[in-house]
C-alpha positions as CSV (number, residue, x, y, z in Angstrom):
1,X,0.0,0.0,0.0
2,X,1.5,3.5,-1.2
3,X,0.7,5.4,1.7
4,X,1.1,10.1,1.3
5,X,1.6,12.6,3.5
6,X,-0.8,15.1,2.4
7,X,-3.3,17.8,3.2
8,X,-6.6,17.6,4.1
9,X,-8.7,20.9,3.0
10,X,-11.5,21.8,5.7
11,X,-13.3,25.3,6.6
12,X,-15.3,27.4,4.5
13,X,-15.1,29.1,1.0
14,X,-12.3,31.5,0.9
15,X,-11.5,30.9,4.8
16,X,-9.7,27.3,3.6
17,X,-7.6,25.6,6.6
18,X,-5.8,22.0,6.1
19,X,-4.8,19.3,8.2
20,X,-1.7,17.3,7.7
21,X,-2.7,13.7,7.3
22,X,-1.2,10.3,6.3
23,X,-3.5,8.1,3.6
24,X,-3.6,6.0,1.2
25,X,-2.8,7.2,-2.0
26,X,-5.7,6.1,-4.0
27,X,-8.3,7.9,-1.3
28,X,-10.3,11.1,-2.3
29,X,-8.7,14.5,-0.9
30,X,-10.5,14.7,1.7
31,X,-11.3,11.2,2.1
32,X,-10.5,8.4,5.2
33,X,-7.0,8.6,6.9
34,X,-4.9,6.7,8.7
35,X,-3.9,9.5,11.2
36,X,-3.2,13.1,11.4
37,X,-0.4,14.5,12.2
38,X,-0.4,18.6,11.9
39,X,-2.8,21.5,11.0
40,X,-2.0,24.3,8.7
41,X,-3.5,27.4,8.5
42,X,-3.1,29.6,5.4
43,X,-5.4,32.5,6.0
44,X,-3.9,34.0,9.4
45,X,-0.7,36.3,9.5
46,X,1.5,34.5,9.8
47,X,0.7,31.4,9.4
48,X,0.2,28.7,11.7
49,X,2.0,26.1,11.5
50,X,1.5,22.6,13.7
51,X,3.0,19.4,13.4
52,X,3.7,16.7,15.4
53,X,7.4,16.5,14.6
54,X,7.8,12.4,16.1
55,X,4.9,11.2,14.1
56,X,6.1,13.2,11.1
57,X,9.6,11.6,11.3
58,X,8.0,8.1,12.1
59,X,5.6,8.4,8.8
60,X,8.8,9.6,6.8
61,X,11.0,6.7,8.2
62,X,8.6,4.0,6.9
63,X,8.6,5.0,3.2
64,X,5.5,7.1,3.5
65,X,6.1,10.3,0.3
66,X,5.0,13.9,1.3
67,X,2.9,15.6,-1.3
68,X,5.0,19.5,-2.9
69,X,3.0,21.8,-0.2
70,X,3.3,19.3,2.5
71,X,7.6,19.3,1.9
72,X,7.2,23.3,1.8
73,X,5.4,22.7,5.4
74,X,7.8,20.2,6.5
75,X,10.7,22.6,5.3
76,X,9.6,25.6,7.2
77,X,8.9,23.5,10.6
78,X,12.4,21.5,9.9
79,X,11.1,18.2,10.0
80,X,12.7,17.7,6.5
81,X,15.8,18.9,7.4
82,X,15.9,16.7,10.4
83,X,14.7,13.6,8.4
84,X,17.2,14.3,5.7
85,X,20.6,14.9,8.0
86,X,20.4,18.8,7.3
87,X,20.6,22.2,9.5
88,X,17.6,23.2,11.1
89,X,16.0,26.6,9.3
90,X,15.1,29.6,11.2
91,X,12.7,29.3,13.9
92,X,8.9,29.8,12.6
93,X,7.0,32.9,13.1
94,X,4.6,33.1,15.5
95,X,1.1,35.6,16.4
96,X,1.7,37.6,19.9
97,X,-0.2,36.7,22.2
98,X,-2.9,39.0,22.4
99,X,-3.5,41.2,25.9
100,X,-5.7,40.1,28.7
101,X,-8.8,41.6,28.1
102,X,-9.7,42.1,31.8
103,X,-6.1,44.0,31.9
104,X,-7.1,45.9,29.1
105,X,-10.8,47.3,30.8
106,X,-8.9,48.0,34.0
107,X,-6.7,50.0,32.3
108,X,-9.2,52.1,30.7
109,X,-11.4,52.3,33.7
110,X,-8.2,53.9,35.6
111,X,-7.8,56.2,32.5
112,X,-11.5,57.4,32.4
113,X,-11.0,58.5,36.1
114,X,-8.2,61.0,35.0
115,X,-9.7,64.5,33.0
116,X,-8.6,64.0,29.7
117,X,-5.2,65.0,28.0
118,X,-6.9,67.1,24.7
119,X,-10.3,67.5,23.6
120,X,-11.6,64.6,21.3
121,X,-11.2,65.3,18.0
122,X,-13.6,63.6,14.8
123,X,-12.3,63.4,11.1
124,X,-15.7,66.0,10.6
125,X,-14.0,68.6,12.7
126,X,-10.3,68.5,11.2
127,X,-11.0,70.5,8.4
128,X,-13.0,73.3,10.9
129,X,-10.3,72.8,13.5
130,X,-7.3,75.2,12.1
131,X,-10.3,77.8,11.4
132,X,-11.5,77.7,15.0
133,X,-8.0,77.8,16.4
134,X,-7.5,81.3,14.7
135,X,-10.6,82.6,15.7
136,X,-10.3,81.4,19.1
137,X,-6.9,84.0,19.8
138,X,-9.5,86.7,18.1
139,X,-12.5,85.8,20.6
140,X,-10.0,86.0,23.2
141,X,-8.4,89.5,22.6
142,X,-11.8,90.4,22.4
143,X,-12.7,89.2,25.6
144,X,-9.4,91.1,26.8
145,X,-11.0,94.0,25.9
146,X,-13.8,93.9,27.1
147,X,-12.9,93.3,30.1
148,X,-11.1,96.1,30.8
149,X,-13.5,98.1,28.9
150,X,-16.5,97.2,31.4
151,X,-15.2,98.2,34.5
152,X,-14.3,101.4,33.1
153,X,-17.8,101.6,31.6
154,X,-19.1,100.4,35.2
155,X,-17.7,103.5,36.9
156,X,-18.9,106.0,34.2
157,X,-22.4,104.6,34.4
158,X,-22.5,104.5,38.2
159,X,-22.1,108.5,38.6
160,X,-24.7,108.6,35.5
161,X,-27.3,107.3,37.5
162,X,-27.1,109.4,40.8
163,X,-27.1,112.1,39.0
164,X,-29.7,110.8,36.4
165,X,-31.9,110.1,40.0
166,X,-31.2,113.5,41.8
167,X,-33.1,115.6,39.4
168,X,-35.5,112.5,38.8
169,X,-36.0,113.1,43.1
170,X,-36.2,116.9,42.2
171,X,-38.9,116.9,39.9
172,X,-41.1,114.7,42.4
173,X,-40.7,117.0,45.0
174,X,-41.4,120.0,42.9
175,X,-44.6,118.4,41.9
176,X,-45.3,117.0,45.0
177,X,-45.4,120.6,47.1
């Protein structure tokens, strides 16, 4: 019995993964195996790679032949290299690990107790922002001005209306006797 080392396909249109397998040669594709002995998985960056490296070297012992993509595989994991009598490649790629998500709430639970750094800023309001930020030194030398302007204003207005009330007084009494 001619027995492969190939891939199984499995998952979904356009989202493919594979198993590593060991079958009979004349089986379908994704037909009965005799045993699997890795998964591969094309789609995710970069990809993964598993294999069991003493079943692998086991299969290979006994005569069974690799199919192209599953020597690639072999090749990048260094099975092959280790079943030929070559150096090892480079060590595989692999994801990081991805950060604790109960971490990742407390740390923006502490950060929602502090006032915040800037104002929040949305792409609508990048194109108004430079026009608001020269206005905004006008409104304020305006405001300046004012300012000073009012309490002068406040003391001008002040003797105004005592004298504005005096005759105002005047007038009533005149009537008035």
């Amino acid at each position: 019995m001619a027995v492969k080392i190939r891939l199984k396909r499995m998952g979904k249109i356009r989202a493919p993964y594979y198993r590593i397998v060991v079958a009979d040669s004349r089986t379908k594709r994704d037909g009965k195996t005799i045993e699997q002995i890795g998964k591969y998985h094309p789609k995710s960056d970069p990809s993964f790679i598993e294999v069991d490296s003493e079943r692998a070297q086991h299969w290979l012992s006994v005569g069974a032949q690799p199919t192209e993509p599953v020597v690639a595989i072999l090749k990048r994991t260094g099975d092959w290299q280790k079943f030929k009598g070559e150096p090892a490649p480079e060590p595989l790629k692999t994801v990081a690990p991805k950060a604790d998500k109960r971490i990742l709430f407390d740390e923006a639970l502490r950060d929602a107790h502090l006032e915040p750094q800037a104002e929040a800023v949305s792409k609508s309001s990048r194109s108004s922002k430079p026009k608001a930020e020269k206005a905004e030194p006008e409104k304020a030398e305006k405001a300046e001005k004012a300012e000073k302007a009012e309490p002068e204003k406040a003391e001008k207005a002040e003797p105004e209306k005592s004298e504005a009330s005096a005759p105002a007084e005047a007038t009533q009494d005149e009537s008035g006797a």
